[in-house]
C-alpha positions as CSV (number, residue, x, y, z in Angstrom):
1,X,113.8,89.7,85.5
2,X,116.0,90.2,89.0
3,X,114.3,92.7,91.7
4,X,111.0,93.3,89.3
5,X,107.5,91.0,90.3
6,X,105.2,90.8,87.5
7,X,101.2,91.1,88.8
8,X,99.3,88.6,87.0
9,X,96.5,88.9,88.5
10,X,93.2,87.9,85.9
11,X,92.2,91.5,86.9
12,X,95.0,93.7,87.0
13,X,95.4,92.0,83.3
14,X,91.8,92.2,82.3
15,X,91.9,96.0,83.1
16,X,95.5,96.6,81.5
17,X,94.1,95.4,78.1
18,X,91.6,97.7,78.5
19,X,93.5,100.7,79.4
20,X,95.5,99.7,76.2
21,X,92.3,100.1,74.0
22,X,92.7,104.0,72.2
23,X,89.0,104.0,71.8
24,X,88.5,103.9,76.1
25,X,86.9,107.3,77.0
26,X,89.0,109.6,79.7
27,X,86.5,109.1,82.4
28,X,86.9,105.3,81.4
29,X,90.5,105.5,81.7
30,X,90.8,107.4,85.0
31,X,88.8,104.7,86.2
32,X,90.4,101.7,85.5
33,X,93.7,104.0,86.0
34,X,92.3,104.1,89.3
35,X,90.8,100.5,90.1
36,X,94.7,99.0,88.7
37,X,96.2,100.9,91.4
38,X,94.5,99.4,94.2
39,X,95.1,96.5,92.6
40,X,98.9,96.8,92.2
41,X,98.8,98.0,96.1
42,X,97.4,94.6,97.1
43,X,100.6,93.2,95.9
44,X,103.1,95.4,96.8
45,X,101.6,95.6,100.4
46,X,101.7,91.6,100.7
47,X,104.7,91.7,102.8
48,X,103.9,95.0,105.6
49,X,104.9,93.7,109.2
50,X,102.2,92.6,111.6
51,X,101.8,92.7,115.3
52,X,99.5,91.0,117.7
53,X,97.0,93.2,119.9
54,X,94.2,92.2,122.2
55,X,90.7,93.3,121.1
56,X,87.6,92.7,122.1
57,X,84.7,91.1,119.7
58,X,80.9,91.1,120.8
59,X,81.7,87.9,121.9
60,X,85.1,87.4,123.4
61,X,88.5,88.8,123.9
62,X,91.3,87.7,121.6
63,X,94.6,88.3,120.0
64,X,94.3,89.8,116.5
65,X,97.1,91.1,114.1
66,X,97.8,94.7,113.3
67,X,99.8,96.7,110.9
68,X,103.1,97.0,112.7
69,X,105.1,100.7,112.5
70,X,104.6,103.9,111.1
71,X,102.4,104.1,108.0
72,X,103.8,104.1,104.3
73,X,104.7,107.1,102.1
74,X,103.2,106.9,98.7
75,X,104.9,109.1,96.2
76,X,103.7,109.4,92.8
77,X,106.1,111.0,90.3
78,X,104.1,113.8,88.0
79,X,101.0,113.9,87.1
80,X,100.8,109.9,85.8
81,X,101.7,109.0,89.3
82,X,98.8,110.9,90.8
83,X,96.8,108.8,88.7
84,X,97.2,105.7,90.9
85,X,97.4,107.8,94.3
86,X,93.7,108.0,95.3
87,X,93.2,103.8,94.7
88,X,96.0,103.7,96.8
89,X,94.7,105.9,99.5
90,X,91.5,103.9,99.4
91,X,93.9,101.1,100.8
92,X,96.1,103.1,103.3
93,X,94.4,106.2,104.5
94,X,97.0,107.1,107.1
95,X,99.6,106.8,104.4
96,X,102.2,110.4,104.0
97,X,102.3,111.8,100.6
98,X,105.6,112.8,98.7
99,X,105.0,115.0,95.8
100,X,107.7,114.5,92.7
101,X,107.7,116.5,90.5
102,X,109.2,115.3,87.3
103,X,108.3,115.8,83.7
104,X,110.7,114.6,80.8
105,X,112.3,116.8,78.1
106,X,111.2,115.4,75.0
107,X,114.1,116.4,73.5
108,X,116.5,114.7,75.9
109,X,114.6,112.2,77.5
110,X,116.0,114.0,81.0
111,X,114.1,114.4,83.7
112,X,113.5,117.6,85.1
113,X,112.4,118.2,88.6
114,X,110.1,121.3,89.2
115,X,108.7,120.2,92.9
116,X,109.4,118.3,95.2
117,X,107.8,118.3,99.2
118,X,108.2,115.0,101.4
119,X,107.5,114.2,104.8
120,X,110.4,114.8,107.6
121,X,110.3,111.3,108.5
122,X,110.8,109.1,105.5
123,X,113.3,106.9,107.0
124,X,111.1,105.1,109.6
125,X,108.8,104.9,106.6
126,X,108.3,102.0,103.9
127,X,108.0,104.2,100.6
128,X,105.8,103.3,97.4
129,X,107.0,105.5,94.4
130,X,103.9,105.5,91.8
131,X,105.4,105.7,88.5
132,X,103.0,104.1,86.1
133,X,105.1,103.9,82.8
134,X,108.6,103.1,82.9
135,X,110.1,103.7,80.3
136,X,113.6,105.0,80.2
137,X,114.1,104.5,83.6
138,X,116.0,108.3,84.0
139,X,112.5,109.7,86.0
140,X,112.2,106.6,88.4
141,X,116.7,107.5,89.2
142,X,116.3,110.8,89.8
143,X,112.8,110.1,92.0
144,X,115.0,107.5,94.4
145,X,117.4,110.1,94.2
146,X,115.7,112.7,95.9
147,X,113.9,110.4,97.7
148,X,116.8,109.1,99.3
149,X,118.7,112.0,99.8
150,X,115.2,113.1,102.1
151,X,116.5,110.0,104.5
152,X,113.9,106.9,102.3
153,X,115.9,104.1,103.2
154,X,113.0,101.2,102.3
155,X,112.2,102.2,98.8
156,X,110.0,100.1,96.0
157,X,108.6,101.0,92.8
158,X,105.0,100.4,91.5
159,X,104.5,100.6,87.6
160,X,101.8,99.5,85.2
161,X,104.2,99.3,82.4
162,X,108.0,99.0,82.4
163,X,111.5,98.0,79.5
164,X,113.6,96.2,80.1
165,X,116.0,99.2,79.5
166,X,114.5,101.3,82.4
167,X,114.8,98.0,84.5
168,X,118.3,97.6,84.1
169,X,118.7,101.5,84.8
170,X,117.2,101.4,87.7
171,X,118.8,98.4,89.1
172,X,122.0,99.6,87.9
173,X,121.6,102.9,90.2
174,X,119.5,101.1,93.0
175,X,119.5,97.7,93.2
176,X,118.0,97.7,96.6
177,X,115.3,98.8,95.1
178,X,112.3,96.3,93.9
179,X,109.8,97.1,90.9
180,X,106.6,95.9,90.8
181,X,104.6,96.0,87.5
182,X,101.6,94.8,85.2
183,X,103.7,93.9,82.3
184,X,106.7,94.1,80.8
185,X,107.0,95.5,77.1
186,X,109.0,95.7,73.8
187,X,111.0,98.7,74.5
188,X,110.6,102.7,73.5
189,X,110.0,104.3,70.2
190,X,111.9,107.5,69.3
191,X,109.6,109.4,71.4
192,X,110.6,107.7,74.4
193,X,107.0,106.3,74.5
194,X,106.6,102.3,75.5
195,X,105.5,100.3,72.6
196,X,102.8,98.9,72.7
197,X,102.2,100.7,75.7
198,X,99.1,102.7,76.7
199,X,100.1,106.2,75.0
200,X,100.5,109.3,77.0
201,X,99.0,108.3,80.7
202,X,98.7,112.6,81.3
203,X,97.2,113.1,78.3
204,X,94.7,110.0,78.4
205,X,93.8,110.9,82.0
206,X,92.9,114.0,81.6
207,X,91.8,114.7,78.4
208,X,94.4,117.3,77.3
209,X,95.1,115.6,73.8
């Protein structure tokens, strides 16, 4: 699909089926919620900017490349998001945090914001929206939305799931904006749940089903 880079990593793949099994235990799942997304990071990250710095070894003096700019902003949307945050951390440990607060009637399928806090500078800032399932695609719009209206100019997406409906949402709203996921799936049920999917990320994470 246009804008959307599909990880196919053996182990991003090997762990997705795994996170996929109902029978995995929630300290099971937190953890491979956790190992995917420093997985998925790897990928996303290919790309940062480099610059060349002088250092010195035991040995010698040379040139050696450096993370170029100011540090990413990582902003997982609700409480699935934070699932891939510390993994992530692991990674970039200078990296701001956003916090978006989203959930999604389950009536309407609308997202409703209840938080949101970002850092002043997000537009010097490459920013990493976590956003594990996608699945309607109305959370990840109104995410870049307030994202963008706090100055994120360089915006991309990381998912462990996405449609193809919430794809072409969010490409339809911000087509600068690229996703990058484990896999793509069937579509929703009437729940707005992915099928197959992985069920209720929240719930599975931490137990509260």
């Amino acid at each position: 699909m246009d804008g959307v880079t599909v990880v196919n990593h053996p182990l991003v793949q090997h762990k997705l089926t795994l996170l996929r099994d109902k029978t995995s235990s929630t300290k099971v799942f937190r953890e491979l919620f956790n190992e995917i997304g420093t997985l998925l990071c790897y990928e996303v990250t290919r790309d940062l900017p480099l610059e060349m710095i002088e250092v010195e070894t035991p040995l010698a003096k040379m040139k050696s490349p450096i993370l170029s700019g100011k540090k990413l902003v990582l902003a997982p949307v609700g409480r699935a998001g934070n699932g891939f945050l510390d993994g992530m951390r692991n990674l970039l440990p200078s990296a701001r945090v956003a916090h978006v607060g989203l959930y999604r009637d389950p009536r309407t399928l609308v997202a409703v914001e209840y938080f949101f806090k970002a850092p002043d500078d997000m537009a010097d800032r490459l920013t990493l929206v976590l956003h594990p399932m996608l699945a309607t695609g109305n959370s990840a719009v109104a995410a870049i939305d307030r994202l963008k209206e706090h100055a994120a100019k360089n915006v991309r997406i990381v998912c462990l799931l996405v449609t193809r409906r919430a794809v072409d949402k969010v490409r339809a709203h911000h087509p600068d904006v690229h996703i990058w996921t484990a896999a793509i799936d069937d579509d929703i049920d009437e729940r707005g749940y992915i099928v197959p999917g992985i069920g209720d990320v929240g719930d599975r994470m931490y137990g509260t089903r």
